[in-house]
TORKOL-4160 file (C-alpha; in steps of 0.2 Angstrom, whole numbers, padded with zeros to 4 digits, m for minus):
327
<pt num="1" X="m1121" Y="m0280" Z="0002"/>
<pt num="2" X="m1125" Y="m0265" Z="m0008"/>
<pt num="3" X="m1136" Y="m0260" Z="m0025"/>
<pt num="4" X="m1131" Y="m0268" Z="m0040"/>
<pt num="5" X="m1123" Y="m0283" Z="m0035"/>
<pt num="6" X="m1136" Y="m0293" Z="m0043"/>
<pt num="7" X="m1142" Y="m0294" Z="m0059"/>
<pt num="8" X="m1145" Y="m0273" Z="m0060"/>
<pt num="9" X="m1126" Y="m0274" Z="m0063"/>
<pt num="10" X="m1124" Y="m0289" Z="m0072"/>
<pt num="11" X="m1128" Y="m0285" Z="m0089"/>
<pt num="12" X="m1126" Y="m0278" Z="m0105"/>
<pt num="13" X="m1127" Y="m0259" Z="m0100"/>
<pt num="14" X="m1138" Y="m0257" Z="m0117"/>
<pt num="15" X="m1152" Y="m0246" Z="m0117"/>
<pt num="16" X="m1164" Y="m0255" Z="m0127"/>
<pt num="17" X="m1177" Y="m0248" Z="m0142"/>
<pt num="18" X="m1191" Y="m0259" Z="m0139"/>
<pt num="19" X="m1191" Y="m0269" Z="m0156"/>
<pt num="20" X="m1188" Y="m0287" Z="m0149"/>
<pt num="21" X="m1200" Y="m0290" Z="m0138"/>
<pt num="22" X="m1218" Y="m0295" Z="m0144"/>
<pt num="23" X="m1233" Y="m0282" Z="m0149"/>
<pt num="24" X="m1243" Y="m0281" Z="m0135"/>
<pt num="25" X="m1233" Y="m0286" Z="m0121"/>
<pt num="26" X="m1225" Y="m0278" Z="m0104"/>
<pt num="27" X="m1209" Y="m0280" Z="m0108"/>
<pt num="28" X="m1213" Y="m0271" Z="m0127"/>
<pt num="29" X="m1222" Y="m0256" Z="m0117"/>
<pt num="30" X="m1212" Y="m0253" Z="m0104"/>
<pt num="31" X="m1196" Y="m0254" Z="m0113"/>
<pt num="32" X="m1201" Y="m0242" Z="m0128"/>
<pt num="33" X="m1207" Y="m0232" Z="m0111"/>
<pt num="34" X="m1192" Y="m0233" Z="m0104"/>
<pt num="35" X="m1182" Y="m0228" Z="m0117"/>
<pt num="36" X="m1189" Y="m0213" Z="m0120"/>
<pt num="37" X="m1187" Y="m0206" Z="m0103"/>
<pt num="38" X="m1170" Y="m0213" Z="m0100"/>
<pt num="39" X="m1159" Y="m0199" Z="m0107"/>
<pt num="40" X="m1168" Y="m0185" Z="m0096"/>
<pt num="41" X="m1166" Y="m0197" Z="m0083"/>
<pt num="42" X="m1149" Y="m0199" Z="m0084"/>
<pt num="43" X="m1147" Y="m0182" Z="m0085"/>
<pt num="44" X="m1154" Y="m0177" Z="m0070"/>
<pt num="45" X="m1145" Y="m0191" Z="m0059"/>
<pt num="46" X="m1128" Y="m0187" Z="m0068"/>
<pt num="47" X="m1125" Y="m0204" Z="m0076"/>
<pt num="48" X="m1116" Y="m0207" Z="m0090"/>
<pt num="49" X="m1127" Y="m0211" Z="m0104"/>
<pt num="50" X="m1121" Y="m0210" Z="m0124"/>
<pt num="51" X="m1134" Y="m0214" Z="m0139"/>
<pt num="52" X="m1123" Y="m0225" Z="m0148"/>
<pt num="53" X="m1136" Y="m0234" Z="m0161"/>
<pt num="54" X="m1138" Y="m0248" Z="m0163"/>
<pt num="55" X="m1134" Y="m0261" Z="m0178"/>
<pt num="56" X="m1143" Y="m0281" Z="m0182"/>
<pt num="57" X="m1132" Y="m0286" Z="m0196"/>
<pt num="58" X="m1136" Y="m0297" Z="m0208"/>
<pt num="59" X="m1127" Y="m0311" Z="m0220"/>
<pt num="60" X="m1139" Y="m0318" Z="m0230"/>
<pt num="61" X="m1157" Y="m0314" Z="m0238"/>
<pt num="62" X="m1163" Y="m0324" Z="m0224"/>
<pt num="63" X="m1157" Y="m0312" Z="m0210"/>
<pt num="64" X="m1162" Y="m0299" Z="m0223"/>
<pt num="65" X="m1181" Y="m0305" Z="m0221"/>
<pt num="66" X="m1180" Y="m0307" Z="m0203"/>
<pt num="67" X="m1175" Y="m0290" Z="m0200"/>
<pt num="68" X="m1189" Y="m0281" Z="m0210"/>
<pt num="69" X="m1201" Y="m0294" Z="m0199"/>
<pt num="70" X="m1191" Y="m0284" Z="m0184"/>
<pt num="71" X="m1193" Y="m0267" Z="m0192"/>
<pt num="72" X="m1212" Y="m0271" Z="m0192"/>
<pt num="73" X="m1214" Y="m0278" Z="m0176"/>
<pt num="74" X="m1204" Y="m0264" Z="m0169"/>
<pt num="75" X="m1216" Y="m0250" Z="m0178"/>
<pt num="76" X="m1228" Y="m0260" Z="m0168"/>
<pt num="77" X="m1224" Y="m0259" Z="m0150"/>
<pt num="78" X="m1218" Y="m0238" Z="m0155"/>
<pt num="79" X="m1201" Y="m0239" Z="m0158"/>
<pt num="80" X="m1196" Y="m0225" Z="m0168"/>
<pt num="81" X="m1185" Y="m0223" Z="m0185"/>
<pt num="82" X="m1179" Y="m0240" Z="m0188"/>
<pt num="83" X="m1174" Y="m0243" Z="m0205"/>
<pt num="84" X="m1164" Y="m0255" Z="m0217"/>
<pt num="85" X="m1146" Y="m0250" Z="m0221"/>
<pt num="86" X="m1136" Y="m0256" Z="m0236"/>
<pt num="87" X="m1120" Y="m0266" Z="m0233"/>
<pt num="88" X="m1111" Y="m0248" Z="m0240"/>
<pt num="89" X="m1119" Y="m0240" Z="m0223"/>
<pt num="90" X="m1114" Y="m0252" Z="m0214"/>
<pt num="91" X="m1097" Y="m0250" Z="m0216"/>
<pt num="92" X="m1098" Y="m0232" Z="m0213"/>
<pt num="93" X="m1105" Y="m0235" Z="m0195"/>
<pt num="94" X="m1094" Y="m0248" Z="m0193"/>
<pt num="95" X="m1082" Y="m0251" Z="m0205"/>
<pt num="96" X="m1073" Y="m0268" Z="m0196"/>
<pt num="97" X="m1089" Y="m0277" Z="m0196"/>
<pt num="98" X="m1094" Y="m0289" Z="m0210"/>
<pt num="99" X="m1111" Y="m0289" Z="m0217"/>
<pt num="100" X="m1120" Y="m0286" Z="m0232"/>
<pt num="101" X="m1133" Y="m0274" Z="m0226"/>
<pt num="102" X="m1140" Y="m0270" Z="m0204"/>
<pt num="103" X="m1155" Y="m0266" Z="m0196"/>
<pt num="104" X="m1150" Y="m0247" Z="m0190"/>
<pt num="105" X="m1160" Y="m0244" Z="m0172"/>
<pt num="106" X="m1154" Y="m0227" Z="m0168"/>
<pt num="107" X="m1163" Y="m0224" Z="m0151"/>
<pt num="108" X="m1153" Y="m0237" Z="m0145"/>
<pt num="109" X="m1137" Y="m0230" Z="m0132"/>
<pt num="110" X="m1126" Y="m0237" Z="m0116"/>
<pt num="111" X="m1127" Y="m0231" Z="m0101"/>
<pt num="112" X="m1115" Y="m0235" Z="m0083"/>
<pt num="113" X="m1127" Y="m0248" Z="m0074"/>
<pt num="114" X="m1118" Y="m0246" Z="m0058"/>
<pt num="115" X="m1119" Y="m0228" Z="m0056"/>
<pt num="116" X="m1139" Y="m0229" Z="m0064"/>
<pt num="117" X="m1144" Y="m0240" Z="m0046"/>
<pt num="118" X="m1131" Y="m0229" Z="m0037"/>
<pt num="119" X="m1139" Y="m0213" Z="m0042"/>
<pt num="120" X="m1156" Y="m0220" Z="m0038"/>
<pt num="121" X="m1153" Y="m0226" Z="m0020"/>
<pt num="122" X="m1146" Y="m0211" Z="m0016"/>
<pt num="123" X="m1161" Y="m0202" Z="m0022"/>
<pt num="124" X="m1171" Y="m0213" Z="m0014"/>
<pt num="125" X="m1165" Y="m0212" Z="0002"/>
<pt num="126" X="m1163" Y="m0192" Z="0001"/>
<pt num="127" X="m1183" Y="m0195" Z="0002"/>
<pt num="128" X="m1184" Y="m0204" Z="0015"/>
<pt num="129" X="m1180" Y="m0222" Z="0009"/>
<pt num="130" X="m1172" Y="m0234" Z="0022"/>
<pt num="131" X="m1160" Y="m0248" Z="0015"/>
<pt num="132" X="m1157" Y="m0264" Z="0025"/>
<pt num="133" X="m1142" Y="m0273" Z="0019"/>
<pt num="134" X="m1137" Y="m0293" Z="0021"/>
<pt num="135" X="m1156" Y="m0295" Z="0028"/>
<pt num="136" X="m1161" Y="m0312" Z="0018"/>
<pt num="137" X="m1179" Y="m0315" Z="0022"/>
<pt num="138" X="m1181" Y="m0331" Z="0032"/>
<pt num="139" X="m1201" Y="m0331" Z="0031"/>
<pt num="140" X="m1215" Y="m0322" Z="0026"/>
<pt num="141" X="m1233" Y="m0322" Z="0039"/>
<pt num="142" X="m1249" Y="m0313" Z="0035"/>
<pt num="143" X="m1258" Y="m0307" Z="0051"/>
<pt num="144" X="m1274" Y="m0298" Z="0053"/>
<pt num="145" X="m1272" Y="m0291" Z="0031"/>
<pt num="146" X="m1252" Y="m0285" Z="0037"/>
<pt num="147" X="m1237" Y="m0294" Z="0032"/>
<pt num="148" X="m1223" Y="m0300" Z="0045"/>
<pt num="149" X="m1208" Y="m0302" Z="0034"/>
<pt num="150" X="m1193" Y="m0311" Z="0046"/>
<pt num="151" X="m1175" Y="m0311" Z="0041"/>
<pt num="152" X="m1163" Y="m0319" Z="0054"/>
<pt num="153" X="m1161" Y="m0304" Z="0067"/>
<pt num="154" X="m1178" Y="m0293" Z="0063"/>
<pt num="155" X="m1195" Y="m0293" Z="0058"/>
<pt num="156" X="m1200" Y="m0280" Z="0045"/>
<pt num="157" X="m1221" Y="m0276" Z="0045"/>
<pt num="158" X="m1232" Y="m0270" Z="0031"/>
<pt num="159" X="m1249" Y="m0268" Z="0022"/>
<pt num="160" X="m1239" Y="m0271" Z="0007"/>
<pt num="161" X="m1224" Y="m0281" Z="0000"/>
<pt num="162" X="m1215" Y="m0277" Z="m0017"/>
<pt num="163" X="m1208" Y="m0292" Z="m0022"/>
<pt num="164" X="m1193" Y="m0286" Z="m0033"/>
<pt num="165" X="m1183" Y="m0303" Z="m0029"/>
<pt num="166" X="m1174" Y="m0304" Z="m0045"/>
<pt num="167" X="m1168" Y="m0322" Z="m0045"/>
<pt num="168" X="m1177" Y="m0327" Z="m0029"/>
<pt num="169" X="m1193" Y="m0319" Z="m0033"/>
<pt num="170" X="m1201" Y="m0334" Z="m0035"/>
<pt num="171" X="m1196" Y="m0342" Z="m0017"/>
<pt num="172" X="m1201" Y="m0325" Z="m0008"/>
<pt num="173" X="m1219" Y="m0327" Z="m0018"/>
<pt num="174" X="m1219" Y="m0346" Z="m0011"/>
<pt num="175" X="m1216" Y="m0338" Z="0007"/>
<pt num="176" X="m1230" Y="m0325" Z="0005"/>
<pt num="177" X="m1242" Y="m0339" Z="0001"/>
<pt num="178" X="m1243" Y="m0339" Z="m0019"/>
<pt num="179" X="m1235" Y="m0354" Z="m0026"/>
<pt num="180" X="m1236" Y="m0353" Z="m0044"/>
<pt num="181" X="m1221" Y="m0346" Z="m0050"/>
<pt num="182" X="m1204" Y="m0355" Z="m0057"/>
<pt num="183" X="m1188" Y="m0347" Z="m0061"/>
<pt num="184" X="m1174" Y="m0355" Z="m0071"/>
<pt num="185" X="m1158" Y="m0347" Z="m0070"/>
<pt num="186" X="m1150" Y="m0343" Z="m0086"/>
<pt num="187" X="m1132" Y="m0338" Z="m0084"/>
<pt num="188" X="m1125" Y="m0326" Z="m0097"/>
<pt num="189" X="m1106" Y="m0325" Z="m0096"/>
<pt num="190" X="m1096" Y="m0309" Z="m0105"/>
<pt num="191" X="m1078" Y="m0306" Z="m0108"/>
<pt num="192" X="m1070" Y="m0287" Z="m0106"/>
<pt num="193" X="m1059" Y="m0281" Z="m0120"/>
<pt num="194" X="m1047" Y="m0268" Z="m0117"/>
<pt num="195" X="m1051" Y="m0249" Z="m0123"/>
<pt num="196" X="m1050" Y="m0251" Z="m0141"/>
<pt num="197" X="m1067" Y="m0248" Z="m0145"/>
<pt num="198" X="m1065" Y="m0228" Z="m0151"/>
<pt num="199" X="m1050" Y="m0237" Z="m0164"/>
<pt num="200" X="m1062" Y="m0255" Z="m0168"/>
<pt num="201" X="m1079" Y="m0253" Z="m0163"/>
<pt num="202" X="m1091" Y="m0237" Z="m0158"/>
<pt num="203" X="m1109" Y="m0244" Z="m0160"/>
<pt num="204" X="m1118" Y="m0262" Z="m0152"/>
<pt num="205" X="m1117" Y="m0274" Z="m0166"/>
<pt num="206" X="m1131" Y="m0289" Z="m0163"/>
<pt num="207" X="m1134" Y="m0301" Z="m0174"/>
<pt num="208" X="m1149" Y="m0303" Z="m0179"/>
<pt num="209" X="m1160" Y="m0316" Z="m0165"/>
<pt num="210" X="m1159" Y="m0335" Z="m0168"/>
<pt num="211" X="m1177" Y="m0342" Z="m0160"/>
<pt num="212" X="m1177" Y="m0355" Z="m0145"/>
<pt num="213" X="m1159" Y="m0345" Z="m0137"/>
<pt num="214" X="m1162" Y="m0339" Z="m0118"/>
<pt num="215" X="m1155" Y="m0322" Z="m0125"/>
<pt num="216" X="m1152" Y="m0309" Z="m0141"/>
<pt num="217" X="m1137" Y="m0319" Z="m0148"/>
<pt num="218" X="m1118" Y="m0314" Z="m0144"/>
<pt num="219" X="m1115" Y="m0297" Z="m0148"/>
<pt num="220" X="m1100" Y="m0283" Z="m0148"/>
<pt num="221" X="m1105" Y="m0268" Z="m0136"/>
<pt num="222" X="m1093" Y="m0252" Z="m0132"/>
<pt num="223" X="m1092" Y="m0246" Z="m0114"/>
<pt num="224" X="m1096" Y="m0229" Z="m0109"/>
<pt num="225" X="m1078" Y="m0231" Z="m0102"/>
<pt num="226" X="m1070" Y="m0237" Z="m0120"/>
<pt num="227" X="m1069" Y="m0255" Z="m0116"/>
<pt num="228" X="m1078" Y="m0267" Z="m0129"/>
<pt num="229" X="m1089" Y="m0283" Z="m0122"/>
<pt num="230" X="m1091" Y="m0295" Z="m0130"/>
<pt num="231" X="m1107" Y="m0308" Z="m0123"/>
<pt num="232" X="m1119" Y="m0314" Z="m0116"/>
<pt num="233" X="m1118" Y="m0333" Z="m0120"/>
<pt num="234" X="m1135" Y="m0343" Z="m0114"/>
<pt num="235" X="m1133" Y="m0359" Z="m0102"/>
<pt num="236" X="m1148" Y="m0363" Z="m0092"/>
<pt num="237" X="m1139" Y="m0368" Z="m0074"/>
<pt num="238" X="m1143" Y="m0375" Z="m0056"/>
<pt num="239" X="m1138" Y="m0365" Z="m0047"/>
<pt num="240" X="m1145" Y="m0347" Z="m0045"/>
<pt num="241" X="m1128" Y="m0337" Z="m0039"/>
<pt num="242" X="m1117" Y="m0349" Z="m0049"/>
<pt num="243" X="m1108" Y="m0333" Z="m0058"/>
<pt num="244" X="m1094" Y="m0342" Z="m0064"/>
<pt num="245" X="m1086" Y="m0337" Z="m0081"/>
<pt num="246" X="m1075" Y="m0352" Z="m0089"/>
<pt num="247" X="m1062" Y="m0355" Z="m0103"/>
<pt num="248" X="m1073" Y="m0365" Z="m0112"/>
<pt num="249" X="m1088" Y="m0350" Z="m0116"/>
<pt num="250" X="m1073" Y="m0339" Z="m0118"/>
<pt num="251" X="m1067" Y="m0348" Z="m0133"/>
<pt num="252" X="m1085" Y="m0350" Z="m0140"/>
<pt num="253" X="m1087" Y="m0331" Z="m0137"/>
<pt num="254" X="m1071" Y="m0325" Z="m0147"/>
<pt num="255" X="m1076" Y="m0336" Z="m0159"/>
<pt num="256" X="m1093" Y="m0330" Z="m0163"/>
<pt num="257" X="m1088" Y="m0312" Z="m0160"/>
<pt num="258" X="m1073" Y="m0314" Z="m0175"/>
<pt num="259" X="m1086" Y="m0318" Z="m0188"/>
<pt num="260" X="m1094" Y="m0299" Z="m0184"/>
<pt num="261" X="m1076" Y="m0290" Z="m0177"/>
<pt num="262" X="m1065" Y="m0303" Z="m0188"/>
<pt num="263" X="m1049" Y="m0291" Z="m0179"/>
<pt num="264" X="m1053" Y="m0295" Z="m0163"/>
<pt num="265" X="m1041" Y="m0307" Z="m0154"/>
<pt num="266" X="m1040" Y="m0313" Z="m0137"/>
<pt num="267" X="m1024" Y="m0306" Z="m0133"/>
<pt num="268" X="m1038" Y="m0290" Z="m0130"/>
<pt num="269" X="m1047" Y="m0299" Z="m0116"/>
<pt num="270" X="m1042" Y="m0291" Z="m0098"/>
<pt num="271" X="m1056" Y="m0299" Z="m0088"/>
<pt num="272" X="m1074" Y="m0308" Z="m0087"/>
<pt num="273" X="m1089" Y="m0308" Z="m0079"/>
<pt num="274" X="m1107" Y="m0318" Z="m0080"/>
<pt num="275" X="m1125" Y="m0312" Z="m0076"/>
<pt num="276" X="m1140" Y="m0326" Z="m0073"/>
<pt num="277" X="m1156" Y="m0319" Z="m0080"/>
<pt num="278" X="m1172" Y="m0324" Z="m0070"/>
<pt num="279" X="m1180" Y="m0332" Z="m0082"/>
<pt num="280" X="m1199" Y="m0341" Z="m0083"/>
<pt num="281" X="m1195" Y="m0350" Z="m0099"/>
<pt num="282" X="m1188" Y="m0369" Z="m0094"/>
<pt num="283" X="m1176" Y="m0375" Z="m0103"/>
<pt num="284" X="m1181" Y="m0383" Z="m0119"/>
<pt num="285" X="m1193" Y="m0369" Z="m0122"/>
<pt num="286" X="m1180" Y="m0356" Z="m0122"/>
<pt num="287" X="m1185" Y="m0337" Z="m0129"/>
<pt num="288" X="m1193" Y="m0325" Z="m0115"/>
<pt num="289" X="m1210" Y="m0325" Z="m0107"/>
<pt num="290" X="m1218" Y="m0309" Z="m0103"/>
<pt num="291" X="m1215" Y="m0299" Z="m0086"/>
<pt num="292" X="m1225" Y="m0305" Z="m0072"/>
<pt num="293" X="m1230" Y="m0286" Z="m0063"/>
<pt num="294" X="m1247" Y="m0289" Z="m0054"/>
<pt num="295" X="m1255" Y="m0286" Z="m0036"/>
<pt num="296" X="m1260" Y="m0306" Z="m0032"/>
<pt num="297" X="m1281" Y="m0309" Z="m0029"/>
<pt num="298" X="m1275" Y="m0323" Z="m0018"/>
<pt num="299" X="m1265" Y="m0312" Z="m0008"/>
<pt num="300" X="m1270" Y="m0295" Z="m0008"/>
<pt num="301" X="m1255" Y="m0282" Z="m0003"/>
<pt num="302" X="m1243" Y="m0297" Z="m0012"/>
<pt num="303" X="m1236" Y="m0285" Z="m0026"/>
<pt num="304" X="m1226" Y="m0298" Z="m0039"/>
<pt num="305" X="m1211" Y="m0294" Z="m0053"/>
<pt num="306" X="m1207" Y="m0310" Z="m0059"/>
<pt num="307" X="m1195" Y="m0314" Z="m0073"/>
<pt num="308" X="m1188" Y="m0295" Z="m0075"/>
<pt num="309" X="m1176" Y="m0301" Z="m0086"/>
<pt num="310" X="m1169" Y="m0291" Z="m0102"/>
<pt num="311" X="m1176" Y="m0278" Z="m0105"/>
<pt num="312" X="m1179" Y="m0275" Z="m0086"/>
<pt num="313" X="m1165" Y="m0260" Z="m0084"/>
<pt num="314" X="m1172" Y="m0251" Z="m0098"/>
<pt num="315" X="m1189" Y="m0253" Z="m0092"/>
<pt num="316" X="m1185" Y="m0249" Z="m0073"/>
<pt num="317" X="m1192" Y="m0234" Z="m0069"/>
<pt num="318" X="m1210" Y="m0236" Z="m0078"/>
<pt num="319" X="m1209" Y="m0252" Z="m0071"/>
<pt num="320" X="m1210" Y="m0240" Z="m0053"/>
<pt num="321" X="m1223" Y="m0231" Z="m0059"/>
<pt num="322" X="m1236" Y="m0248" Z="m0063"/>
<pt num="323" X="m1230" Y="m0253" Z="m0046"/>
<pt num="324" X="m1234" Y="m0236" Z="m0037"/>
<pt num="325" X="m1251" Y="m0236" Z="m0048"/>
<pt num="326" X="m1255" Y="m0254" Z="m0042"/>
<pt num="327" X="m1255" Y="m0245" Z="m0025"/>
């Protein structure tokens, strides 16, 4: 019914470095990409945006290896200034959270996601963009090298179609005629603390990635309206709008946040909210395959983003760019 009711506003609001993804990859490029244009972008559309940092704690020598494998695979893929911090430097970034020493990323910032897509479809449209709202596609025909995309009142026509589904871009692929791509819906719930994250908490603290998980781990993020949020869990689901949030997570979450914020208590929760990540990974595999972004051989003018899952925000506007290049 309007932008950012999908998976664009279900999310984090992190704007992410670059260092997680693997060397070599879309989602490395076109996050690191991203990142580096997303201030001035911001700026330009008015939309809240604060570089916070960003903080990978570690408890052991183990986490402590990890993170130098990070730091390197970060410098890889062009992330800049990403360092090891003692456990002291820690706690003067964030003097609540236990650890004995962090990963420091500090191109890392928050942004408002729902003012980000609002900003950008009100650009769009002051040059020249129509949106159709509550227009579900029904079926897709290919007549004569143009498309004749249906939905249950019109029929759209085209030399091209952007496929930037999100959770259904798989299906509107099927209808188009290129069957060989399966999402898996990954439902990530969070939990909203009150505003105390000025007094508790003023930077993202992550822990530092266990493989196999659908996501980055449960982490402690500020709002760029004070809240704090703590999430995402990781449950692979059936169903693809199933954005239920339930006691059970919430328990788990508090639980796992309290051994990075141990003050933290659930009497700050004032409401909840879940994302489902688009994911090509099955269940069983878990951890991220790269973005799918291609024009298809099979089905020339078929322009496919498949699996634009974290770090998809981030990367949104170069992804735009390889789109408008493709054209």
């Amino acid at each position: 019914a309007d932008v950012a009711g999908g998976t664009s506003g279900r999310n984090s609001a992190v704007v992410h470095a670059g260092f997680n993804n693997h060397p070599g990859s879309l989602m490395a490029r076109l996050c690191v990409e991203g990142n580096k244009g997303f201030e001035s972008l911001c700026r330009s559309l008015h939309v809240p945006y604060r570089k916070t940092g960003k903080l990978l704690i570690a408890y052991d020598k183990a986490d402590i290896q990890k993170l130098c494998e990070i730091i390197q695979q970060g410098n890889q893929n062009g992330c800049e200034d990403l360092r090891l911090i003692s456990g002291e430097e820690l706690h003067q970034l964030a003097p609540n959270v236990n650890g004995i020493g962090a990963m420091y990323s500090p191109h890392t910032a928050i942004f408002d996601p729902f003012t980000y897509c609002i900003a950008l479809a009100e650009n769009a449209a002051e040059n020249g963009v129509e949106f159709k709202f509550e227009q579900q596609v029904t079926r897709i025909e290919r007549v004569n090298e143009r498309f004749h995309v249906f939905t249950a009142d019109c029929e759209y026509t085209s030399k091209y179609i952007i496929n930037s589904a999100g959770l259904h871009s798989d299906e509107i692929s099927r209808m188009a005629g290129v069957d060989k791509y399966q999402l898996y819906p990954c439902r990530g719930e969070y939990f909203i603390l009150d505003k105390i994250a000025k007094d508790v908490l003023a930077i993202p603290v992550y822990p530092v990635p266990k493989p196999g998980i659908g996501g980055l781990g449960v982490h402690l993020t500020p709002t760029i309206d004070g809240n704090l949020i703590i999430g995402p869990s990781a449950e692979y689901i059936d169903r693809r709008e199933d954005y239920a949030t339930t006691s059970e997570i919430m328990s788990k979450l508090i639980s796992e946040a309290q051994q990075i914020l141990p003050g933290i208590e659930r009497k700050y929760v004032i409401g909840g909210y879940s994302g489902i990540r688009p994911k090509q990974a099955p269940p069983g595999e878990g951890g991220f395959r790269d973005f799918v972004i291609c024009e298809e051989d099979t089905c020339p003018g078929l322009i496919n983003l498949i699996g634009i899952e974290s770090p998809g925000l981030t990367a949104s506007v170069p992804i735009a760019r390889m789109v408008c290049k493709i054209i």
